[in-house]
C-alpha positions in Angstrom: 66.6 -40.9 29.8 66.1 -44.5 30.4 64.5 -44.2 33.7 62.0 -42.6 32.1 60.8 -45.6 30.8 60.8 -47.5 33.5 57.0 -46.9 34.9 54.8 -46.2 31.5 51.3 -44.7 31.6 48.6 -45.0 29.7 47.5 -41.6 30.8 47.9 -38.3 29.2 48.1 -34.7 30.6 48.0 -33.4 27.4 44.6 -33.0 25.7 43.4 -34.2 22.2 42.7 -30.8 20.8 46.0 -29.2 22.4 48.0 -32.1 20.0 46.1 -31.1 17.3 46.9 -27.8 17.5 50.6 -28.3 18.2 50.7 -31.3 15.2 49.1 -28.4 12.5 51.5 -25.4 14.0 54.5 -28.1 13.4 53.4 -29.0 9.9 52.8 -25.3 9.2 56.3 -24.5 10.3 57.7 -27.3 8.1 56.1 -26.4 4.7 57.9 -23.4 3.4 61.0 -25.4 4.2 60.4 -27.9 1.5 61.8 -26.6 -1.8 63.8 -29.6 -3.5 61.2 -32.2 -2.8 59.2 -30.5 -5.5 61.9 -31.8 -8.1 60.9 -35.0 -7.3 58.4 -35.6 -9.9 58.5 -39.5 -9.7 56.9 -40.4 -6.0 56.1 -43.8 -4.7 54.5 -44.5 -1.8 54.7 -47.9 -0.4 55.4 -50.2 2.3 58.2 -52.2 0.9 62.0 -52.1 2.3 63.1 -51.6 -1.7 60.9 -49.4 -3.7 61.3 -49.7 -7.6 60.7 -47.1 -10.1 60.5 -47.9 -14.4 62.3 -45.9 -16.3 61.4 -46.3 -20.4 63.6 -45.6 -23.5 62.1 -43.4 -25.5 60.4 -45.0 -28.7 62.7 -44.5 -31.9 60.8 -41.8 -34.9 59.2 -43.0 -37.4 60.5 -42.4 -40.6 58.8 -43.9 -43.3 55.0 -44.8 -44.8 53.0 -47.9 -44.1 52.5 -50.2 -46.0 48.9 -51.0 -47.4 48.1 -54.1 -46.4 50.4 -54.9 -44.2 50.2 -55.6 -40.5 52.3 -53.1 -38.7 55.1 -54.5 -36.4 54.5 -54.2 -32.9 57.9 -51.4 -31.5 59.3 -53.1 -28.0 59.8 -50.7 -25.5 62.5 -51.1 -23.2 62.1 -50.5 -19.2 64.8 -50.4 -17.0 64.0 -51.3 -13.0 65.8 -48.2 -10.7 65.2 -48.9 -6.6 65.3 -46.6 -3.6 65.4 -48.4 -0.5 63.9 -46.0 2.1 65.8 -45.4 5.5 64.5 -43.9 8.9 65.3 -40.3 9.5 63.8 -38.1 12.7 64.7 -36.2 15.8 62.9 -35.6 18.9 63.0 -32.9 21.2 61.8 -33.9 24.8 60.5 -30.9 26.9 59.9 -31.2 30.7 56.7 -29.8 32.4 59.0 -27.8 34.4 60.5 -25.3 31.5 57.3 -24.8 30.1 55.4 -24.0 33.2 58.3 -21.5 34.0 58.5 -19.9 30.2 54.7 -19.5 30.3 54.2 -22.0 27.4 56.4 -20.4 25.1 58.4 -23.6 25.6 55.8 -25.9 23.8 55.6 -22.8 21.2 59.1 -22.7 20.8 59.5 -26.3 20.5 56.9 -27.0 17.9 58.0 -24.7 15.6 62.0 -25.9 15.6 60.3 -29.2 15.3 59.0 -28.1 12.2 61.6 -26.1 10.9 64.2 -29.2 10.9 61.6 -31.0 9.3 61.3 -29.4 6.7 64.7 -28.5 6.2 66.2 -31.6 7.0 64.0 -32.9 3.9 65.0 -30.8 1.2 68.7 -31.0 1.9 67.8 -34.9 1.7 66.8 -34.1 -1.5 69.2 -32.3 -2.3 72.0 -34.3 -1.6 71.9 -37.1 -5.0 71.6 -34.2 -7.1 74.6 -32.5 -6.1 76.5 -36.5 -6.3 75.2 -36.4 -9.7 78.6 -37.6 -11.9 76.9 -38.7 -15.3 76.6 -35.2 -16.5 78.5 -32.1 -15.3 79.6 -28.9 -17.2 81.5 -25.8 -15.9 81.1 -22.1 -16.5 83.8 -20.2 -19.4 85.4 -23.3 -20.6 86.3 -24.8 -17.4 86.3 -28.8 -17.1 86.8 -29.4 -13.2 85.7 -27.4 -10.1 89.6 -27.4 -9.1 89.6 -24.5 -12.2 86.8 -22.3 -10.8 87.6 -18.7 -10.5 85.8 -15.9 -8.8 84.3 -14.7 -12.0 82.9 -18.4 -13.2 79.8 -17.8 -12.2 75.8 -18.5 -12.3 75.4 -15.8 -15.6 72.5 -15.8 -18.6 74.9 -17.5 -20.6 76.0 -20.1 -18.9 72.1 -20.5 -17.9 71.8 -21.1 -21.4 73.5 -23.7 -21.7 72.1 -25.7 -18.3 68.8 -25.1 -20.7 70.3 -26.3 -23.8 71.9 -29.6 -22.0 68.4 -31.1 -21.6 66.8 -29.1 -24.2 68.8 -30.4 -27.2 67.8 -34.0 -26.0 64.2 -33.2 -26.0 64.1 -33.8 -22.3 60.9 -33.8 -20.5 60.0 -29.9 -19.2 58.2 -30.2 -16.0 54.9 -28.2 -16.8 56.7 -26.4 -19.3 60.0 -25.3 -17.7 63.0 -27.5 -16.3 63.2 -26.7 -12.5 66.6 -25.8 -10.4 67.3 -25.2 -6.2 70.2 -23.9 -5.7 71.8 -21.6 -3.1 70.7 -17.4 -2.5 74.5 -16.8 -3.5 74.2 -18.3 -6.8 71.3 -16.6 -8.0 72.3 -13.1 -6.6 74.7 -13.4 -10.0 71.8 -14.7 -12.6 69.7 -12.3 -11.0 72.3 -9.4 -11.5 72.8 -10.9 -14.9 69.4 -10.8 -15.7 68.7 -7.4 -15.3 68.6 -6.3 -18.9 65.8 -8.8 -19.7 64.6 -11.7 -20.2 64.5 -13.0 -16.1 60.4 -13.2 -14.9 59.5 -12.7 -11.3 56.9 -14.5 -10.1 55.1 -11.4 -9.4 54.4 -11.4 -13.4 53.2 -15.2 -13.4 50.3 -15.6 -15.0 49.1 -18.0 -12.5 50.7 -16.5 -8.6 48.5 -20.4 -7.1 51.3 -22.1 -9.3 54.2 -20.7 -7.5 56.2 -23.2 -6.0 58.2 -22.8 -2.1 60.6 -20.4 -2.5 60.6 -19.6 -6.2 62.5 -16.5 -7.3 61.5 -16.3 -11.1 61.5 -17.8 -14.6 65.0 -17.7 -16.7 66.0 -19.3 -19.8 63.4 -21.8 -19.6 64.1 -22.9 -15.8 62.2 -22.0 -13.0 64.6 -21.2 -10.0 64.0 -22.1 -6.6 66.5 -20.7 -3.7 67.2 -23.0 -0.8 69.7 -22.6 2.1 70.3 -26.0 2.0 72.6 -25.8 -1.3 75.8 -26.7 -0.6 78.3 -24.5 -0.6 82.5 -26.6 -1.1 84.8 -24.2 0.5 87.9 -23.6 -1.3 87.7 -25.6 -4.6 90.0 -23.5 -6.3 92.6 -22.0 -3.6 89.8 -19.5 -1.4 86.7 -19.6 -3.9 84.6 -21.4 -3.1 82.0 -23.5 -5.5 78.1 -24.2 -5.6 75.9 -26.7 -7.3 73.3 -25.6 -9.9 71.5 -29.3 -10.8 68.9 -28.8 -13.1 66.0 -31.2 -13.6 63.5 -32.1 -16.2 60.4 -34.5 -15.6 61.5 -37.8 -13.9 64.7 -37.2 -13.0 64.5 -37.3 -9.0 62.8 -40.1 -7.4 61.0 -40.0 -3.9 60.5 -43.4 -2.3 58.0 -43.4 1.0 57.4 -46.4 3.0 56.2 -44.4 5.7 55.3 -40.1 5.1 56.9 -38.1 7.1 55.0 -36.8 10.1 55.1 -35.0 13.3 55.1 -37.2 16.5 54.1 -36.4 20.3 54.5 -39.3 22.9 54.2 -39.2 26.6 54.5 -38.7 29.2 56.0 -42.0 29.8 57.4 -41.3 33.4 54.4 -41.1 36.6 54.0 -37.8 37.1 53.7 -36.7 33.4 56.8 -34.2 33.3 58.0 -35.2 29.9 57.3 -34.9 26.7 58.7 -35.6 23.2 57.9 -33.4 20.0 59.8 -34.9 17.1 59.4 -36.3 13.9 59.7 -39.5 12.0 59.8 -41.1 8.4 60.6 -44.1 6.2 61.8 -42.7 2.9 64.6 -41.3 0.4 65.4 -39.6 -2.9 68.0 -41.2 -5.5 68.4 -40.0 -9.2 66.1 -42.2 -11.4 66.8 -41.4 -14.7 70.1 -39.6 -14.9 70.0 -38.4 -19.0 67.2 -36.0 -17.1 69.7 -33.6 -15.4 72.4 -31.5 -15.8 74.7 -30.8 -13.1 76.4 -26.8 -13.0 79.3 -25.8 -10.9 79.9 -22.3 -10.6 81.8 -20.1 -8.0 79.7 -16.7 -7.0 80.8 -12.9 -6.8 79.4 -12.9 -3.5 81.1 -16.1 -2.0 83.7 -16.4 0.5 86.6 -16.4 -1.9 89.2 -14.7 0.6 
């Protein structure tokens, strides 16, 4: 690969509107793969190496009358300074003139659209992955106190939904627009949605408002909106063969986004003299971290449909 940089070009074989075309098919491709970042209620764009984001105590109630007469006394709020320090993150596929001409451009079709798959995939399980590190707050299904205890039947049910709702709730956490928000994995949600069947779960065929509907969202329970993502980890074997899944639910401000530079979709080239290569990839400056950790819960369940043989 490093010969290829040996003779650089300024020319291109590749017109303007052909890279526009490929940039928007990439972007498309990448969209319905982002389904965590939409936690991430707190996002800070900047071009800083650290990125710092406030987090305030909340004020204490009032609980008695004014005084007449008498100056009120100014209440101090508290801030605490949390940071994300944004890394790079990209890959790059490089495509020769060759395999394109010989595919009859399903190459650059091809291409494009894995580009923007791992894109956006790559993303949310970036996003993903503090949430399921959280340690400051984690509770287990039918009395259970460690994942080592998980059984085939502690799984994602209304009840134990309930409670997720209840962690946050009870602390009058912020809702975001109304509902606390969770991504977790297809397997986990076949049992709340099983669960569910006798009432109470919304589709988001019966939203009110279908424009509101988030990437991937599966329906309204228990006050949480559930989002399903492939990206969910799944820890084989936590108890003997079953296997365990994280459920991290979210209220406003709890997952942070830092962006010194957005990702975005890049094509350079050719670089070598007769124009044969190419490179469709992607690039980005940026990172997610927990900001205020009394805004999440973090679930651990096993699932009826896991592999727990």
């Amino acid at each position: 690969m490093a010969d290829f940089f040996a003779t650089q070009t300024d020319n291109t074989s590749v017109g303007d509107s052909i890279l526009s075309v490929w940039n928007q098919q990439t972007l498309f491709e990448a969209a319905p793969e982002l389904v965590a970042v939409q936690l991430a209620t707190m996002k800070v764009v900047a071009g800083a190496a650290t990125i710092y984001f406030p987090r305030f105590a909340q004020m204490a109630n009032v609980t008695s009358a004014l005084t007449d007469s008498t100056e009120t006394s100014a209440t101090e709020v508290t801030d605490t300074a949390l940071s994300i320090t944004p890394v790079e993150y990209g890959a790059v596929v490089c495509r020769t003139l060759m395999s394109n001409v010989q595919s009859g451009g399903r190459v650059d079709l091809a291409v494009t659209k894995l580009v923007g798959q791992n894109m956006g995939s790559s993303i949310d399980g970036l996003a993903l992955a503090p949430l399921e590190a959280f340690s400051t707050d984690i509770i287990y299904p039918n009395g259970k106190t460690a994942k080592a205890q998980l059984d085939a039947g502690d799984v994602l049910d209304g009840k134990f939904a309930g409670r997720l709702y209840n962690r946050l709730a009870r602390k009058n956490i912020p809702s975001i627009g109304g509902a606390y928000m969770c991504a977790t994995h297809e397997d986990a949600l076949y049992d709340l949605k099983e669960d569910a069947g006798s009432g109470g779960w919304t589709p988001v065929s019966q939203y009110s408002n279908l424009t509101a509907v988030l990437n991937n969202e599966v329906g309204m329970f228990k006050g949480i909106r559930w989002l399903r993502t492939a990206n969910s980890t799944i820890e084989s074997n936590v108890n003997g063969t079953v296997d365990g899944y994280y459920v991290a639910v979210v209220g406003e401000n709890a997952l942070g986004y830092g962006v010194s530079v957005e990702p975005h979709i890049t094509i350079t080239g050719p670089f070598d003299s007769l124009g044969r290569f190419l490179n469709i990839g992607w690039y980005g400056i940026f990172d997610f971290s927990v900001i205020d950790t009394d805004n999440m819960v973090l679930g651990r369940v096993a699932s009826s449909i896991g592999s727990n043989t």
